[in-house]
C-alpha positions as CSV (number, residue, x, y, z in Angstrom):
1,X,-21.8,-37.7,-6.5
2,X,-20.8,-34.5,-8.0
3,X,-17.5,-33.0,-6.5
4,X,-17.6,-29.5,-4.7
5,X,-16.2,-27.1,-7.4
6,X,-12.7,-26.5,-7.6
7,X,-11.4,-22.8,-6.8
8,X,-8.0,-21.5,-7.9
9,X,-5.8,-20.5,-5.2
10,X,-5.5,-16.8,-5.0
11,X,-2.7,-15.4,-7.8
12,X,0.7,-14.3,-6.2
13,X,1.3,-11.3,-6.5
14,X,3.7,-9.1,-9.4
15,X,6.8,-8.1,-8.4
16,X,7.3,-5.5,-6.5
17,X,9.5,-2.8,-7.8
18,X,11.6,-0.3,-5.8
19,X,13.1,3.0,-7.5
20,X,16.3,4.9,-5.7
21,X,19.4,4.5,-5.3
22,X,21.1,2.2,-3.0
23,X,23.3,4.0,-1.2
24,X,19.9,6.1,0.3
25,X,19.5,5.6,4.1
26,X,15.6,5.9,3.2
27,X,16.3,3.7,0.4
28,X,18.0,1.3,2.3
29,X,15.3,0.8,5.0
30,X,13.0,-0.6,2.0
31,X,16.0,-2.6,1.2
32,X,16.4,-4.4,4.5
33,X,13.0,-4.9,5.0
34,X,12.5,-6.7,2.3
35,X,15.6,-8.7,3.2
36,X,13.3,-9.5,6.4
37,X,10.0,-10.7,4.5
38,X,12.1,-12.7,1.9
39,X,10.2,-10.5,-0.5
40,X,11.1,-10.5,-4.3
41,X,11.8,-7.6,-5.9
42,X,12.7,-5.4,-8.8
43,X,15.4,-2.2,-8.0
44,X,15.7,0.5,-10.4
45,X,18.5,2.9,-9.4
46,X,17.4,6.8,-9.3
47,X,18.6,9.7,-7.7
48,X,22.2,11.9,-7.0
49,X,24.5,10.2,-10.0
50,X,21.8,8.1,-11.2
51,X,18.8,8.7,-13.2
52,X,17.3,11.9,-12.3
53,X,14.3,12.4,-9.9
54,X,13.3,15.7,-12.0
55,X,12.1,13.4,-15.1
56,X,8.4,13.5,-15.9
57,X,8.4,9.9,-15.7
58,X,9.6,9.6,-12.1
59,X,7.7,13.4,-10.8
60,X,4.7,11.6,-12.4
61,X,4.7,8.7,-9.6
62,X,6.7,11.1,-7.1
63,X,6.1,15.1,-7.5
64,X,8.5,15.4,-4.4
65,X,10.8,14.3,-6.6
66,X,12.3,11.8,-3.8
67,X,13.6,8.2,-3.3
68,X,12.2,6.1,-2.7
69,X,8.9,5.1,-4.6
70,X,7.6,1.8,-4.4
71,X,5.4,0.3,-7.5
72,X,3.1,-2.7,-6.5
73,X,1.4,-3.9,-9.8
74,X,-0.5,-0.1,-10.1
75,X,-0.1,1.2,-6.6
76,X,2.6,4.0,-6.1
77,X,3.6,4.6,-2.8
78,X,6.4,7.0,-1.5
79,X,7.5,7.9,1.6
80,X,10.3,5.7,3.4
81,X,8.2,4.8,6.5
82,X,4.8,4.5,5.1
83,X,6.1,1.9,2.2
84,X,7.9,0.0,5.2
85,X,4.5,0.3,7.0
86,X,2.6,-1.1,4.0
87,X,5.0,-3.9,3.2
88,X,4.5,-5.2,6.8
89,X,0.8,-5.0,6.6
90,X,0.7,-6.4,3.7
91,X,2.8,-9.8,4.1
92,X,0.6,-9.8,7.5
93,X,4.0,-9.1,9.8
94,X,1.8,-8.4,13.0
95,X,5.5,-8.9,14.9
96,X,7.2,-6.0,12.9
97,X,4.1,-4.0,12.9
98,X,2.0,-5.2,15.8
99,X,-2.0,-5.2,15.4
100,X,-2.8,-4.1,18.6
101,X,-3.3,-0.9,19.1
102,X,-1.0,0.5,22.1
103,X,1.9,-1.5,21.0
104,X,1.6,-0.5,17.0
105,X,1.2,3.0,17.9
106,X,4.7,2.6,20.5
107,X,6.3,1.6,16.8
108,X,5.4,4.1,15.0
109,X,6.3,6.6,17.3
110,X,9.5,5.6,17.5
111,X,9.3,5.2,13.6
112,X,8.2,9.3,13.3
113,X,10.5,10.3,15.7
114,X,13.2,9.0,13.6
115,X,12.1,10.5,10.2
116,X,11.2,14.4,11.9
117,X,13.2,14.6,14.9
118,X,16.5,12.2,14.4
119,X,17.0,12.7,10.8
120,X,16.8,16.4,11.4
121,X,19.3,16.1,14.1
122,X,22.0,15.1,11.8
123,X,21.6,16.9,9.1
124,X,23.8,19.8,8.9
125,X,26.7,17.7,10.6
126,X,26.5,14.5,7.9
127,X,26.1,17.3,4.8
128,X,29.7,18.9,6.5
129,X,31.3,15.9,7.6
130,X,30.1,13.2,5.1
131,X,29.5,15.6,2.0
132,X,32.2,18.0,2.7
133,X,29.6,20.4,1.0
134,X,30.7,23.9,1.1
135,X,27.4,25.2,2.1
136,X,27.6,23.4,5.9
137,X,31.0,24.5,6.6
138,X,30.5,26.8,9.5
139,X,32.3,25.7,12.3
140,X,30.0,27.2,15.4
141,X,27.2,25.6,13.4
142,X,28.9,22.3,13.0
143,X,29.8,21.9,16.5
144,X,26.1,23.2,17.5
145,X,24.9,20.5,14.8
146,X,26.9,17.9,16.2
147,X,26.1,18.6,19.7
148,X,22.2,18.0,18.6
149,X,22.7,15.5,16.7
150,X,24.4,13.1,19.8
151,X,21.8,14.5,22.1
152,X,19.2,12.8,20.2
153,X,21.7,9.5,19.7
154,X,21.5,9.6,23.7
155,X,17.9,9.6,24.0
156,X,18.3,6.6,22.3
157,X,20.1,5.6,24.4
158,X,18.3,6.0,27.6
159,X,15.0,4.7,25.5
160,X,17.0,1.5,25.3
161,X,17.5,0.9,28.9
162,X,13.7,1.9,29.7
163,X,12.7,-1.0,27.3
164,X,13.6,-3.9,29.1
165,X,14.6,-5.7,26.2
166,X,17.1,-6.3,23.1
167,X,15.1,-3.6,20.9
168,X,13.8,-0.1,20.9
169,X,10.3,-1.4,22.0
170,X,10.6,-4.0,23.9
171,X,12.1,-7.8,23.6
172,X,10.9,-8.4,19.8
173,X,12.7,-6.8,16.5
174,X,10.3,-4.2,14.6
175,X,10.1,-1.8,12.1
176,X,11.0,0.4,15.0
177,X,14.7,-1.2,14.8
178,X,15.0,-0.5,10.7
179,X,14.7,2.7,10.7
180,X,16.9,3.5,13.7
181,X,19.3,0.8,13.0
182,X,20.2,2.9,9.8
183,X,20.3,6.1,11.8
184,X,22.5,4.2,14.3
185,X,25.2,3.3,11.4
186,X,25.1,7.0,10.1
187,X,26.0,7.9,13.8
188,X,28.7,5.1,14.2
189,X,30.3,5.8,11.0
190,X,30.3,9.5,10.9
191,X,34.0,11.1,11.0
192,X,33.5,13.2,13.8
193,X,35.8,13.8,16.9
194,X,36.0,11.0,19.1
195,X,36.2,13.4,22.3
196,X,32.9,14.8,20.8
197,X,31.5,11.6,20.8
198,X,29.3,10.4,23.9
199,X,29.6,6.8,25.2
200,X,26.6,5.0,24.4
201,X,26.7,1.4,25.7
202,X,23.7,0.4,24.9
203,X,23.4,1.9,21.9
204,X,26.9,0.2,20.7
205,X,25.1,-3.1,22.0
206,X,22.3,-2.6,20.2
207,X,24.3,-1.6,16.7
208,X,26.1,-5.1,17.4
209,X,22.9,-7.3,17.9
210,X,21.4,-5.2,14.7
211,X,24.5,-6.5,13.2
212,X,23.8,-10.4,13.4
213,X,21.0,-9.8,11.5
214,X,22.3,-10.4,7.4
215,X,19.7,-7.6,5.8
216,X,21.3,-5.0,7.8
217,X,24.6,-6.0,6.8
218,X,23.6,-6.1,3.9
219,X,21.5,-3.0,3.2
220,X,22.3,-1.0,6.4
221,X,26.3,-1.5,7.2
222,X,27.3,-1.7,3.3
223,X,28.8,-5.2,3.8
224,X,31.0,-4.7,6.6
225,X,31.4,-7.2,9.7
């Protein structure tokens, strides 16, 4: 009796490689999600004090001229969220990026929110603060900047108590939590004046629980307990 012909297991595939530097908070969302798939990876580091984003090389996968880019085999993909969309989707990660379709679009709403309205917020305060850039130096548009940017922190805040669980959408970790766990740190971590600052319980509980998880230590708090 002839045997049913043998077929090959599907090839694994390449590496992946990521290009930007490290110390990017768009950067290091890519980072810590891959920390969360186990994925293997190449880095190449590009950007501010490392190889410039105005080469042809890099415009020619990137004419935006931003980090980061990812490279899978010969797809080119940029933009932070989408490559942490596409990672998820493609290791099959329905619990970081849920299939159905109420509670995937509750993720990425939460995702956009962070990259237009969040990341906006910040802005001018982190390039004064942080930078010390001489161009965001304005003190009535530092303290308005500021005063935005913890408005949005507590909307985070009282998103977190309307979720019923330990994460920004509910009981279960998602890609949600990456990108405004980073966002989180940036607040936590920038030198402004305490009395400025709001108290945010649940957002300090939620930074700590982040915090247990080793790719954000890793990629998101630089390292530190």
């Amino acid at each position: 009796m002839n045997s049913a012909p043998h077929s090959e297991p599907p090839a694994a595939p390449g590496p992946l490689k990521i290009l930007g530097k490290a110390s990017s908070i768009n950067v290091r969302k890519v980072l810590w999600l891959c920390a969360e798939l186990g994925l293997v990876y190449q880095h190449e580091a590009w950007g501010s004090g490392e190889r410039d984003t105005q080469l042809p090389e890099f415009l020619a996968l990137n004419p935006n001229a931003m980090v980061p880019v990812l490279l899978d085999g010969d797809f080119v993909l940029w933009e932070s969220n989408s490559i942490c969309r596409y990672l998820a989707a493609r290791q099959g990660r329905s619990d970081l990026l849920p299939h159905e379709p109420q509670a995937r679009a509750r993720v990425e709403q939460w995702m956009d929110w962070q990259a237009g309205e969040l990341n906006n917020a910040w802005r001018y305060a982190f390039m004064s603060l942080v930078r010390k850039s001489p161009a965001h130096a304005d003190p009535q548009t530092l303290a308005a900047g500021i005063q935005n940017w913890n408005r949005h922190m507590q909307m985070l805040e009282q998103q977190l108590g309307r979720s019923t669980g330990h994460f920004v959408t509910g009981e279960h970790f998602t890609l949600a939590d990456i990108v405004l766990g980073l966002s989180t740190h940036r607040w936590a971590m920038a030198p402004m004046d305490e009395a400025l600052r709001p108290q945010l319980p649940r957002v300090q509980a939620y930074y700590q629980r982040l915090s247990e998880r080793p790719g954000f230590l890793a990629h998101g708090r630089n390292g530190l307990p």
